[in-house]
mmCIF entry with sequence, helices, sheets and N, C-alpha, C, O atoms, coordinates in Angstrom:
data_MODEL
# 
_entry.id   MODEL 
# 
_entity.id                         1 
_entity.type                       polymer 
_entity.pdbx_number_of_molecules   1 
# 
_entity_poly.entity_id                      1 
_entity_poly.type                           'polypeptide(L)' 
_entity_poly.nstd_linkage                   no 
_entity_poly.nstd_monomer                   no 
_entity_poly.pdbx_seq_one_letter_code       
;(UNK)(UNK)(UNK)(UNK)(UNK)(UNK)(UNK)(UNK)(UNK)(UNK)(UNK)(UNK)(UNK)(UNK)(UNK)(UNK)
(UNK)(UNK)(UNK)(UNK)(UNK)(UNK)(UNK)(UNK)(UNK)(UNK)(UNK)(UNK)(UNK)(UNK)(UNK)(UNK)
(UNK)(UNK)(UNK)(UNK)(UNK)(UNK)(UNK)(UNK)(UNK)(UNK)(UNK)(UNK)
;
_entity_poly.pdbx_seq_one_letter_code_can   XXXXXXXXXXXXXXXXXXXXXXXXXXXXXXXXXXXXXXXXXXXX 
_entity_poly.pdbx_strand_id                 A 
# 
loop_
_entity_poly_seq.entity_id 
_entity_poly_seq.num 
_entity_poly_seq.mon_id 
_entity_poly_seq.hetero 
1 1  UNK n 
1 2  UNK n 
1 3  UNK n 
1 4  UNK n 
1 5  UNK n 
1 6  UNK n 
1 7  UNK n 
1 8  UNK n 
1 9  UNK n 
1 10 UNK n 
1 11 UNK n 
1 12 UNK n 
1 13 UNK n 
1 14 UNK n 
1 15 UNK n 
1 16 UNK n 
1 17 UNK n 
1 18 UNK n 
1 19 UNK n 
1 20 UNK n 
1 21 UNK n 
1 22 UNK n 
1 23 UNK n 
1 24 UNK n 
1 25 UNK n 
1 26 UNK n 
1 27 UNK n 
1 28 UNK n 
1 29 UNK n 
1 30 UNK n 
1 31 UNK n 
1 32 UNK n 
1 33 UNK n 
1 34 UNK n 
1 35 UNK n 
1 36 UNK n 
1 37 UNK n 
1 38 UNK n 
1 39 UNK n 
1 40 UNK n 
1 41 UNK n 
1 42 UNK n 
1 43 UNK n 
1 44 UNK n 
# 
_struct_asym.id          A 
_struct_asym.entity_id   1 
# 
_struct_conf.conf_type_id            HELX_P 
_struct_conf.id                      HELX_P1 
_struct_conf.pdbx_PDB_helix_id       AA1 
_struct_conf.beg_label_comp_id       UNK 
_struct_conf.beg_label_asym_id       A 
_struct_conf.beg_label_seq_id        25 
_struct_conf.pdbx_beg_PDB_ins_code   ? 
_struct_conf.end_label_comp_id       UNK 
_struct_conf.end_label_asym_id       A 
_struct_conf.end_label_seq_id        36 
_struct_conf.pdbx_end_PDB_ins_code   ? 
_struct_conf.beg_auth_comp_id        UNK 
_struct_conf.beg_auth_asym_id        A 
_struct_conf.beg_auth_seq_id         25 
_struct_conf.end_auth_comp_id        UNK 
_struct_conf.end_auth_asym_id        A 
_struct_conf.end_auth_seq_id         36 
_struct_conf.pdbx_PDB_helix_class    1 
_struct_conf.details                 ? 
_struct_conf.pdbx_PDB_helix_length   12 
# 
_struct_conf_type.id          HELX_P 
_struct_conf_type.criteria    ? 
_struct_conf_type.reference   ? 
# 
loop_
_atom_site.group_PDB 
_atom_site.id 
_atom_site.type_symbol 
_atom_site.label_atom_id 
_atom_site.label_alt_id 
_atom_site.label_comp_id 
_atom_site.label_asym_id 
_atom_site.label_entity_id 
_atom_site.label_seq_id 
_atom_site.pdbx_PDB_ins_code 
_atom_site.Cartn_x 
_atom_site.Cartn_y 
_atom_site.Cartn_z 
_atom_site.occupancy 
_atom_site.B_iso_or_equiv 
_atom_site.pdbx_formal_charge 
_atom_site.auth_seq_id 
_atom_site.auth_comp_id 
_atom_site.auth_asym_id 
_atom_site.auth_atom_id 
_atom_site.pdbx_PDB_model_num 
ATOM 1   N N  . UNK A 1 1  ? -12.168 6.793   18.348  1.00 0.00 ? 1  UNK A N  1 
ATOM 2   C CA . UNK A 1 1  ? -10.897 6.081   18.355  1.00 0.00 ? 1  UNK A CA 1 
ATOM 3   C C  . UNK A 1 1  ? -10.448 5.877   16.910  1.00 0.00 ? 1  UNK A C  1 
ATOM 4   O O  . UNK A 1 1  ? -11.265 5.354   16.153  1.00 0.00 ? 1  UNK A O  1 
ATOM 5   N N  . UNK A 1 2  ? -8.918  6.323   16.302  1.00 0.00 ? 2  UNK A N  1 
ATOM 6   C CA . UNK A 1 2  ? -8.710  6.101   15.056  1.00 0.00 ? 2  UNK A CA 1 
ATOM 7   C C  . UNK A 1 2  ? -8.168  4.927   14.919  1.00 0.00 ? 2  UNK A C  1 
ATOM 8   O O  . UNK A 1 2  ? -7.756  4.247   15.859  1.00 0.00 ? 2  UNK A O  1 
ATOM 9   N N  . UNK A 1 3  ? -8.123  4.525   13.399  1.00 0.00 ? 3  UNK A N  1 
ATOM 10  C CA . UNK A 1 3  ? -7.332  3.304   13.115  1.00 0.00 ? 3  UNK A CA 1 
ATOM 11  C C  . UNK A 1 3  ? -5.884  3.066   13.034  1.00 0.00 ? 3  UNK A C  1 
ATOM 12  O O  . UNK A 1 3  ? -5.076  3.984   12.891  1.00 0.00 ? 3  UNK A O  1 
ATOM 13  N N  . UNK A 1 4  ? -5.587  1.916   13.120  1.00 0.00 ? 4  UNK A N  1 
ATOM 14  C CA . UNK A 1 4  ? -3.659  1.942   13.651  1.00 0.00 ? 4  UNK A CA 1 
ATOM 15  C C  . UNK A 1 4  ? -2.804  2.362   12.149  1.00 0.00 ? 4  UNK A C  1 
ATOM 16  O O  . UNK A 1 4  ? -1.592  2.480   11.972  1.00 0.00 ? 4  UNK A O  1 
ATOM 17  N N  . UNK A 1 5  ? -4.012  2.539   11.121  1.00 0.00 ? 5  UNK A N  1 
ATOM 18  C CA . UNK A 1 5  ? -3.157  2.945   10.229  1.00 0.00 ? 5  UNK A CA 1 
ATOM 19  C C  . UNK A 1 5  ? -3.335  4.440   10.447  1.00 0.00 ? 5  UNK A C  1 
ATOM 20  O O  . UNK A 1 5  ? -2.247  4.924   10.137  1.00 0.00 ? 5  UNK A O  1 
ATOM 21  N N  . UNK A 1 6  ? -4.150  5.411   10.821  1.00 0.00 ? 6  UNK A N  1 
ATOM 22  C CA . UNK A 1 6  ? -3.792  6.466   10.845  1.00 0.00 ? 6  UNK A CA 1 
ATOM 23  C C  . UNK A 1 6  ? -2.911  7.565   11.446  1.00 0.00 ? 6  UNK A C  1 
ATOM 24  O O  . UNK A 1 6  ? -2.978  7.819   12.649  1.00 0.00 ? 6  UNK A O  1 
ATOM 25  N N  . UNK A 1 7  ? -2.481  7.905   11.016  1.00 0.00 ? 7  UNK A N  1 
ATOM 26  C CA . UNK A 1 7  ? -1.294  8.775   11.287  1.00 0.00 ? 7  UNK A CA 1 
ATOM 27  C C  . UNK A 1 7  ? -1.612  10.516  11.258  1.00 0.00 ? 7  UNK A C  1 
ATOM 28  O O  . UNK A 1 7  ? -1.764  10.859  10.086  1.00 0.00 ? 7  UNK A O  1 
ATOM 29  N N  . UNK A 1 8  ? -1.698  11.241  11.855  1.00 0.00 ? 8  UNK A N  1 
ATOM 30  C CA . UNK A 1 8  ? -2.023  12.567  11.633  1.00 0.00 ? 8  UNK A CA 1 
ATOM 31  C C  . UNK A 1 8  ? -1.151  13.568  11.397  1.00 0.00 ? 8  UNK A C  1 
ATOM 32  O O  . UNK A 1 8  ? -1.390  14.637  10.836  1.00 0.00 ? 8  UNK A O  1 
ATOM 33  N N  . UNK A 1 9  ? 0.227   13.049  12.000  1.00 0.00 ? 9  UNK A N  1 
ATOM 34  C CA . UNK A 1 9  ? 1.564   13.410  11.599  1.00 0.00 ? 9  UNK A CA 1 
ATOM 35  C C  . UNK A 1 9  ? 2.132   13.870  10.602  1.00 0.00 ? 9  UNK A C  1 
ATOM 36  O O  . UNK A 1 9  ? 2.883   14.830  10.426  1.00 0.00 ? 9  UNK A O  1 
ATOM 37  N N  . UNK A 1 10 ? 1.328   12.413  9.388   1.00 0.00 ? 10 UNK A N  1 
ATOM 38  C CA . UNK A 1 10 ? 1.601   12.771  8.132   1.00 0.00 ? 10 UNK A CA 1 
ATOM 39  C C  . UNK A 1 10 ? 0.420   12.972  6.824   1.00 0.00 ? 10 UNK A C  1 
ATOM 40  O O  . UNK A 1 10 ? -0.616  12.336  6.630   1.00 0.00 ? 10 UNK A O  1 
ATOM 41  N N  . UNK A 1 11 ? 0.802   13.696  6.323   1.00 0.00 ? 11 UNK A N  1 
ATOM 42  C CA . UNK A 1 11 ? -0.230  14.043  5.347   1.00 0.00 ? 11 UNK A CA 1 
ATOM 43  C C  . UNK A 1 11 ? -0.975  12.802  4.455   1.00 0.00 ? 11 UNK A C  1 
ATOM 44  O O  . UNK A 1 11 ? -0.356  11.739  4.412   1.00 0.00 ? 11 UNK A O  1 
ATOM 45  N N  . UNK A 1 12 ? -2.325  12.889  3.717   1.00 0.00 ? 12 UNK A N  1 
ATOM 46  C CA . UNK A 1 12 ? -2.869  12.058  3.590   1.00 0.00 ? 12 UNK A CA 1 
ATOM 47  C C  . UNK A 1 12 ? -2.646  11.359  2.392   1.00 0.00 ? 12 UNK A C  1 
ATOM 48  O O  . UNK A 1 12 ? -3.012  12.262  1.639   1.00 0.00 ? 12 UNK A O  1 
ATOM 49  N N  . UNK A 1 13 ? -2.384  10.606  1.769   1.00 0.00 ? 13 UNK A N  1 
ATOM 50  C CA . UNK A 1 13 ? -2.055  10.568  -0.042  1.00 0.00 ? 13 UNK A CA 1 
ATOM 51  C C  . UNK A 1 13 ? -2.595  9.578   -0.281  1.00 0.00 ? 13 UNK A C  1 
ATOM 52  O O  . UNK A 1 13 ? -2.468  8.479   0.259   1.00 0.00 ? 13 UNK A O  1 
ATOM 53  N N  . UNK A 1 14 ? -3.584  10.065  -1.557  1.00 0.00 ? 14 UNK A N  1 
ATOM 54  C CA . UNK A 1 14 ? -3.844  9.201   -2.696  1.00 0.00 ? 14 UNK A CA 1 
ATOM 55  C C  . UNK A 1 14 ? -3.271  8.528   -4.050  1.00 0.00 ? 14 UNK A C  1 
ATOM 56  O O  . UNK A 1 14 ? -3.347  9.252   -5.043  1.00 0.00 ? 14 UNK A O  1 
ATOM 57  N N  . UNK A 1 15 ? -2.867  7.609   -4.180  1.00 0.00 ? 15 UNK A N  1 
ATOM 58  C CA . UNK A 1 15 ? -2.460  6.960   -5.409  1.00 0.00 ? 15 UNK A CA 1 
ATOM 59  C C  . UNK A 1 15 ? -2.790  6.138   -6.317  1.00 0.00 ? 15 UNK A C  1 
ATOM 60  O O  . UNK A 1 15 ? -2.958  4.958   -6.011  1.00 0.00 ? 15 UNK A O  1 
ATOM 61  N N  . UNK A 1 16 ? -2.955  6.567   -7.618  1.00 0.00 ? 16 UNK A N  1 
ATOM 62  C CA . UNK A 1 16 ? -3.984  5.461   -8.183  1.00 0.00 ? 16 UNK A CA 1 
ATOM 63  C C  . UNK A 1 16 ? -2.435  5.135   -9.156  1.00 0.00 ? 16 UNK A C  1 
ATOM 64  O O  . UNK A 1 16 ? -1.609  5.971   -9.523  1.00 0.00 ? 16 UNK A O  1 
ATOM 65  N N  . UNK A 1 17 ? -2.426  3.503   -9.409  1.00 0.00 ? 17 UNK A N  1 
ATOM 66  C CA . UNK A 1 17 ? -1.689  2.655   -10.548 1.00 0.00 ? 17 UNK A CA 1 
ATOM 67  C C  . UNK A 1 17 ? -2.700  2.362   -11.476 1.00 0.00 ? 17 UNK A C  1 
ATOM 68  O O  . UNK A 1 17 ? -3.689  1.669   -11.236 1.00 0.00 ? 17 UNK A O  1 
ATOM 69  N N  . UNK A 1 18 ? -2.378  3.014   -12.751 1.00 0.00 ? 18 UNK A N  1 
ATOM 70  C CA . UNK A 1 18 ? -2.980  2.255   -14.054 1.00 0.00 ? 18 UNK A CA 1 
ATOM 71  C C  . UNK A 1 18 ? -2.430  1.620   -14.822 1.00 0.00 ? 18 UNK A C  1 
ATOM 72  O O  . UNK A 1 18 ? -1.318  2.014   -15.174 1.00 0.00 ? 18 UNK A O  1 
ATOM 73  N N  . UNK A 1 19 ? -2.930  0.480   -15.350 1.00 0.00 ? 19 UNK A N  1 
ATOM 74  C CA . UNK A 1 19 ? -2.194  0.064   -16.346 1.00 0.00 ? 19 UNK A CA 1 
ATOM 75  C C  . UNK A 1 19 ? -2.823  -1.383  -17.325 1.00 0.00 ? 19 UNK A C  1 
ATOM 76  O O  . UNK A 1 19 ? -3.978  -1.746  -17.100 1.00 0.00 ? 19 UNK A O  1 
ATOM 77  N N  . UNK A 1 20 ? -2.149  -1.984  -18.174 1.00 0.00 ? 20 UNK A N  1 
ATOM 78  C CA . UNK A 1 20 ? -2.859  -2.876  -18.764 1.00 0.00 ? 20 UNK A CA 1 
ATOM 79  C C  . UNK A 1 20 ? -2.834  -4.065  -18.113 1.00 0.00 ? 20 UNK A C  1 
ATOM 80  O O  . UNK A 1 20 ? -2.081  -4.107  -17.139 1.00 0.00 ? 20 UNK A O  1 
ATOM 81  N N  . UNK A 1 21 ? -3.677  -5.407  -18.480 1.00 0.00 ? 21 UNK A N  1 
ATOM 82  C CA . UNK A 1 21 ? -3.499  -6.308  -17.683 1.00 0.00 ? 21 UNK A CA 1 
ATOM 83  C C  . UNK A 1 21 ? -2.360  -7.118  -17.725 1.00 0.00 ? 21 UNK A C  1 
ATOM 84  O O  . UNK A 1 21 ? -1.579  -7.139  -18.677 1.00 0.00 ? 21 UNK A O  1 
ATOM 85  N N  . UNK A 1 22 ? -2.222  -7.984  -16.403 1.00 0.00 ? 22 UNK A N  1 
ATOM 86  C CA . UNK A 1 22 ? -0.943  -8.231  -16.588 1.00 0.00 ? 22 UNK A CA 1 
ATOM 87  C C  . UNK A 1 22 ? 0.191   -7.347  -16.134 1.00 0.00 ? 22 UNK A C  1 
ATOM 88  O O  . UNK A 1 22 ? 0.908   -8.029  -15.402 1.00 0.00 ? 22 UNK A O  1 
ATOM 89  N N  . UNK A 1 23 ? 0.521   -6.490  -16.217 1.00 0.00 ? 23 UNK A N  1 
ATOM 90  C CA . UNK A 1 23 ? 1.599   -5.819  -16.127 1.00 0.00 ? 23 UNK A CA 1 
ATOM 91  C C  . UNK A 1 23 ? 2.053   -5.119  -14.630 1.00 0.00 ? 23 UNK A C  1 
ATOM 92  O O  . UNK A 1 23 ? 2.667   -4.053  -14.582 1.00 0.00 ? 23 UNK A O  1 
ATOM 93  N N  . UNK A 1 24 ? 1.686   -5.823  -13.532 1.00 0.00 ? 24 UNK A N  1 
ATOM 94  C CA . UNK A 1 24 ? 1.817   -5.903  -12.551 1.00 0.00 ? 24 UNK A CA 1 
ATOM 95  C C  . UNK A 1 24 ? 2.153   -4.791  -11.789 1.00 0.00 ? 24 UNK A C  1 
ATOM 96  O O  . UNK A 1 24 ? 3.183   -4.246  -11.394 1.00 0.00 ? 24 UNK A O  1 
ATOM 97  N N  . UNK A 1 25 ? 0.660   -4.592  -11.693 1.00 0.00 ? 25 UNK A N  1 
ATOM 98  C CA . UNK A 1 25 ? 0.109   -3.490  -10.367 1.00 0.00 ? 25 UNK A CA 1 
ATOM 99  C C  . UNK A 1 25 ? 0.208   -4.124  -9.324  1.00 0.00 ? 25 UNK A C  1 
ATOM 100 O O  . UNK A 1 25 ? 0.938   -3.832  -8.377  1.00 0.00 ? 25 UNK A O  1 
ATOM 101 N N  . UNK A 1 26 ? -0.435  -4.940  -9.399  1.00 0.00 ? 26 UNK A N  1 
ATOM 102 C CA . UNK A 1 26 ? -0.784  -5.381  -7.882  1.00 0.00 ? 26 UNK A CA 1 
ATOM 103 C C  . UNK A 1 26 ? 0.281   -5.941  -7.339  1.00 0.00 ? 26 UNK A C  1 
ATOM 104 O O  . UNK A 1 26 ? 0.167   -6.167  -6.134  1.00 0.00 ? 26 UNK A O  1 
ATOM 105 N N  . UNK A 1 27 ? 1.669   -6.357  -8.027  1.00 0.00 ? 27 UNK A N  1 
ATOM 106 C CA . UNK A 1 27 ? 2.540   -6.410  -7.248  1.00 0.00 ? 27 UNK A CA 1 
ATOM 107 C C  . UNK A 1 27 ? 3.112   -5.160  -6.584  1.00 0.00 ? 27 UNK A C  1 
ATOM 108 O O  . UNK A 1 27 ? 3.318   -4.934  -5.391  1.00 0.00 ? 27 UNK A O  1 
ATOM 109 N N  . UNK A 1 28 ? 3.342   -4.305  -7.814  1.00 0.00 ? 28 UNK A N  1 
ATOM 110 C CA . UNK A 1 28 ? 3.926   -3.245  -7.018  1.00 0.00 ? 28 UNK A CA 1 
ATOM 111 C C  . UNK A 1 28 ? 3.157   -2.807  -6.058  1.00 0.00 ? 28 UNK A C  1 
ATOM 112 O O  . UNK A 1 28 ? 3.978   -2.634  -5.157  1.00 0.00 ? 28 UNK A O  1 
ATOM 113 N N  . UNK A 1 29 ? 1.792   -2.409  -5.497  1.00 0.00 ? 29 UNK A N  1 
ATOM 114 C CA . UNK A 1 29 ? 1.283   -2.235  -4.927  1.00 0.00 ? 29 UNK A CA 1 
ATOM 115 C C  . UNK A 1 29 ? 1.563   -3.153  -3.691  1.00 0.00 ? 29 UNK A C  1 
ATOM 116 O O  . UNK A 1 29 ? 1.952   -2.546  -2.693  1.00 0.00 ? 29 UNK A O  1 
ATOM 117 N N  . UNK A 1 30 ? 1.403   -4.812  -3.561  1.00 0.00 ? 30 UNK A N  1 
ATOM 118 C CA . UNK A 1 30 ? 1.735   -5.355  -2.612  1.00 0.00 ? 30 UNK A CA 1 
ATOM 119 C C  . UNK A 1 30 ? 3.244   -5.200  -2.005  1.00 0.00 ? 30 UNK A C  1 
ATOM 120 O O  . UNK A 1 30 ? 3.540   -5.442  -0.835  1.00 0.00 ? 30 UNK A O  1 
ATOM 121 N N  . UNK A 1 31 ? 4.242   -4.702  -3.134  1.00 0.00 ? 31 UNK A N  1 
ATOM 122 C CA . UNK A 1 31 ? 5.500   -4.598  -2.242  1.00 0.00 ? 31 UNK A CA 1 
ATOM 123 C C  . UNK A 1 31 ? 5.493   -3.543  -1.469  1.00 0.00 ? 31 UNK A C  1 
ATOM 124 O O  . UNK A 1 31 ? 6.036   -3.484  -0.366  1.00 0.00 ? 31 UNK A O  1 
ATOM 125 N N  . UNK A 1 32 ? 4.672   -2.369  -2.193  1.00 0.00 ? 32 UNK A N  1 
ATOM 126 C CA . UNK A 1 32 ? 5.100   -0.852  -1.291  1.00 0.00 ? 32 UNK A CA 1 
ATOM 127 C C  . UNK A 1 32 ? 4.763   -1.106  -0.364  1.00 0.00 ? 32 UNK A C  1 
ATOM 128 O O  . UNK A 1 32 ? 5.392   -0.758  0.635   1.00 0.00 ? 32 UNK A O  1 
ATOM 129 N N  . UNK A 1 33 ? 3.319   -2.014  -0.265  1.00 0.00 ? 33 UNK A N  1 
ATOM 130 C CA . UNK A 1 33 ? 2.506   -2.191  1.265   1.00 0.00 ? 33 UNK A CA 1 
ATOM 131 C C  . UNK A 1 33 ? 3.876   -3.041  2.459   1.00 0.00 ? 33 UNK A C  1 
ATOM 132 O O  . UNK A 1 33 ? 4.189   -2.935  3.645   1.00 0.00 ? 33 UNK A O  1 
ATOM 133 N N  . UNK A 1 34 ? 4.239   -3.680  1.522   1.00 0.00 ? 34 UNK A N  1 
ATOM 134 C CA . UNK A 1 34 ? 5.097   -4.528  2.527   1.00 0.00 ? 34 UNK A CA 1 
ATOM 135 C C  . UNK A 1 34 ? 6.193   -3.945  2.722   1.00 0.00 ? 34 UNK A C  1 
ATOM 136 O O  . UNK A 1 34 ? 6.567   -4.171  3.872   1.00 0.00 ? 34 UNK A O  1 
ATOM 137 N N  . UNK A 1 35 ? 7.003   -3.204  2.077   1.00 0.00 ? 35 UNK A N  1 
ATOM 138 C CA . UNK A 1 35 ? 8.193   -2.202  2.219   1.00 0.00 ? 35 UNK A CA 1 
ATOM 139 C C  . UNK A 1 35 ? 7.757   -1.508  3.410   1.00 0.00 ? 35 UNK A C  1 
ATOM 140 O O  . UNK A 1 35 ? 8.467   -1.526  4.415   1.00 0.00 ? 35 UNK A O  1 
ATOM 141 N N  . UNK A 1 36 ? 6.705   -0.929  3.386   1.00 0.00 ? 36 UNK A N  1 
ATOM 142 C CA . UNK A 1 36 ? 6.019   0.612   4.197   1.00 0.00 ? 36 UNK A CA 1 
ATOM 143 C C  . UNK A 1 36 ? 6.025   -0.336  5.436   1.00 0.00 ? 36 UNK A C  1 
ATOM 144 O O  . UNK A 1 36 ? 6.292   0.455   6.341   1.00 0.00 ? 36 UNK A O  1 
ATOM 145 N N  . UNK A 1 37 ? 5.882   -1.614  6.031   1.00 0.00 ? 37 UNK A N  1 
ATOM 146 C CA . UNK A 1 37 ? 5.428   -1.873  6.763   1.00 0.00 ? 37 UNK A CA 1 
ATOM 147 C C  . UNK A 1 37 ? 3.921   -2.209  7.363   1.00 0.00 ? 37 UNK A C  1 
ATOM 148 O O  . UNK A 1 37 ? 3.589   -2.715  8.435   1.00 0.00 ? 37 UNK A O  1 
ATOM 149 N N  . UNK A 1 38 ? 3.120   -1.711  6.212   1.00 0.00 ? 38 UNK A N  1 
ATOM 150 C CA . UNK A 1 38 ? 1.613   -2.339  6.560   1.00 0.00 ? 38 UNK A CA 1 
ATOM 151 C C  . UNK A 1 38 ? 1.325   -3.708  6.187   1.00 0.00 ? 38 UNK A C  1 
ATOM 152 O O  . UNK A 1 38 ? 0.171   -4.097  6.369   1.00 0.00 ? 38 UNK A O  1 
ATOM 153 N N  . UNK A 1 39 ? 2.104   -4.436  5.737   1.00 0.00 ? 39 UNK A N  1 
ATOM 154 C CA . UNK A 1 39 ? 1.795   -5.792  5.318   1.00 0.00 ? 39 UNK A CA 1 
ATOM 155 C C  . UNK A 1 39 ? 2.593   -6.585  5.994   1.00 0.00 ? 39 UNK A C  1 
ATOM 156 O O  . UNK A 1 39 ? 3.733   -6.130  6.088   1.00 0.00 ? 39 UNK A O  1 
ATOM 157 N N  . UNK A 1 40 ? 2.355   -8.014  6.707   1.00 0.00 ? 40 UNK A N  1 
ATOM 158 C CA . UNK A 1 40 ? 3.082   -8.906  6.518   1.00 0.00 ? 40 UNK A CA 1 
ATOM 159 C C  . UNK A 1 40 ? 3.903   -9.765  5.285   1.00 0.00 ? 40 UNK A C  1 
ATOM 160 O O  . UNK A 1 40 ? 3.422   -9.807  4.152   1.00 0.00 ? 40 UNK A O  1 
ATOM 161 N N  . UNK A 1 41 ? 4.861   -10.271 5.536   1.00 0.00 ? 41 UNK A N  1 
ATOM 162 C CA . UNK A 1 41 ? 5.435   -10.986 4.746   1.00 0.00 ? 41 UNK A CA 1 
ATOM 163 C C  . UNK A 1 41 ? 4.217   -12.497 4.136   1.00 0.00 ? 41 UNK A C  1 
ATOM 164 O O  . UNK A 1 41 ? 3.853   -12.782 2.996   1.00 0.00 ? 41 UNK A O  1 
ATOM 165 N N  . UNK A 1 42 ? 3.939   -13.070 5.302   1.00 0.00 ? 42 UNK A N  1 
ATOM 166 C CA . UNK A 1 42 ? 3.182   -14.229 4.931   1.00 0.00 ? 42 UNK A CA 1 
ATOM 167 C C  . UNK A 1 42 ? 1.828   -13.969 4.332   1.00 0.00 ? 42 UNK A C  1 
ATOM 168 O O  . UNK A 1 42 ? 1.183   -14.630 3.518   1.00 0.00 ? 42 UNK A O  1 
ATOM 169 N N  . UNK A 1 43 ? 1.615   -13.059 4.824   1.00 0.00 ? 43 UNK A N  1 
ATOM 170 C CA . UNK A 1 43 ? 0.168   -12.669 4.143   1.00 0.00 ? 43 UNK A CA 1 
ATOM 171 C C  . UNK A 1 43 ? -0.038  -12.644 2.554   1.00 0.00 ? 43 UNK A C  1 
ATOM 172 O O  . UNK A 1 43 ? -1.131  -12.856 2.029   1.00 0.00 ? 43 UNK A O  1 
ATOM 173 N N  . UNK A 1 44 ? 1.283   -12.327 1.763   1.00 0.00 ? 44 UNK A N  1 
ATOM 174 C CA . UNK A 1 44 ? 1.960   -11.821 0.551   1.00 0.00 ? 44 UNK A CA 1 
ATOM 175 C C  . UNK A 1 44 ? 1.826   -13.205 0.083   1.00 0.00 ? 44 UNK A C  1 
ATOM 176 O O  . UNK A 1 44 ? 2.250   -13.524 -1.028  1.00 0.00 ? 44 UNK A O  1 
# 
């Protein structure tokens, strides 16, 4: 049984963000998640 994030439809992608500290990865990272739809709002 796969997970509800997987999709086979679409191809698989890796993305790595680098950068210095501070300079906000992990937001962008939390918005794409929440843009894309894998995140809740409240969770954020």
């Amino acid at each position: 049984m796969g997970s509800q994030w997987e999709d086979k439809s679409k191809p698989h992608l890796n993305i790595v963000f680098i950068g210095h500290v501070d300079h906000g990865k992990s937001t962008t990272v939390g918005r794409l998640l929440l843009d894309s739809g894998h995140i809740e709002q409240h969770i954020i």
